[in-house]
N, C-alpha and C positions, 0 to 999 in steps of 0.2 A: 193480595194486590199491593203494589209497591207503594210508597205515599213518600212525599217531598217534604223537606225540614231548610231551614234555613238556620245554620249555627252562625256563631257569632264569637268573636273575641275581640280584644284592643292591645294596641301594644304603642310605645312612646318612640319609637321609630318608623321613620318615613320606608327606608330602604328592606329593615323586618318585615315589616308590613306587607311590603309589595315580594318577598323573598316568601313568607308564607304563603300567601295567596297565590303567586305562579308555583309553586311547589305542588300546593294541593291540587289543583288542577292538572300538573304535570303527572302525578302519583294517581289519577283517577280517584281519585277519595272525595271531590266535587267535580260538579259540571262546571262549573261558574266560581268565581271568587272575584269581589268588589271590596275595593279600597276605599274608606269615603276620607272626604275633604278633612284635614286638619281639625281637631277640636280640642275643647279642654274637658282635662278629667277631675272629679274630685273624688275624695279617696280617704281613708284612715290609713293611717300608719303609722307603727309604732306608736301608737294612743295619739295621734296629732294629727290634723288636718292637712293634707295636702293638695295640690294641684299640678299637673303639668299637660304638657301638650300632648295627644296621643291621634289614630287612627285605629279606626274599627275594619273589620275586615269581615265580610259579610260571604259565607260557603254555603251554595246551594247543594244538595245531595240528598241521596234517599234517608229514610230511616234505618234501612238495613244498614249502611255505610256510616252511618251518624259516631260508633262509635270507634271505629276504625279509624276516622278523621279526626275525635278528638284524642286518640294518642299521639297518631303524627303532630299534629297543633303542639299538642300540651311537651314534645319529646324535644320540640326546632323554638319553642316560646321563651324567651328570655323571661321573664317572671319565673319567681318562686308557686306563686296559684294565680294562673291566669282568669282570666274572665271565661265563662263559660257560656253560651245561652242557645238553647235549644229551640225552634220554634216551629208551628206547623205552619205550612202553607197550603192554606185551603183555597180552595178553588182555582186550579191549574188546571189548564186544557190536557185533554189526553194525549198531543201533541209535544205538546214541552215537558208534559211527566214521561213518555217513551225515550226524549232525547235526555233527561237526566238519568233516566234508568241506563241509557246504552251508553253515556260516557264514563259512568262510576261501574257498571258491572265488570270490567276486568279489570279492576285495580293492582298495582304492585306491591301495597301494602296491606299486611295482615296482622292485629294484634298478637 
């Protein structure tokens, strides 16, 4: 039985941001892909602290697809090691797990 995940990464562009998430949705590797509002990031780098402005971008899609999606992601992400985050989503209607299973099943991307 199929089961829903919600991935996730961040990236310090507005336009990346929105360029990943219609992509992945356009490529069938998510049902859904959410930009959220402006935030800031803190971060190591090169042994120093940093900060800058970023947006997260939030992929709904199966587990079967989960890692299909984080090639594409990781292949179009400007980072060196992007953010990665994998999450379950419990308690979905059998309603909206049939319609992420029927968006993401014929995808055009294959590892």
């Amino acid at each position: 039985m199929a089961s829903i995940v919600i991935a996730q990464t961040t990236v310090n562009d507005e336009a990346k941001a929105y360029e990943i998430a219609q992509g992945a949705v356009e490529a069938r590797l998510s049902a859904a892909a959410d930009v959220e509002a402006r935030m800031t990031l803190f971060h190591r780098d090169n042994g120093g602290l940093r900060h800058e402005r970023g947006y997260r971008v939030s992929f709904t899609t199966t587990a079967e697809r989960v890692a299909d999606l984080e090639a594409w992601v990781h292949e179009r992400h400007p980072y060196r090691v992007p953010q990665w985050i994998v999450l379950p989503a419990a308690g979905t209607t059998e309603g909206y797990l049939a319609r992420v299973v029927k968006e993401t099943a014929s995808g055009r991307y294959s590892s």
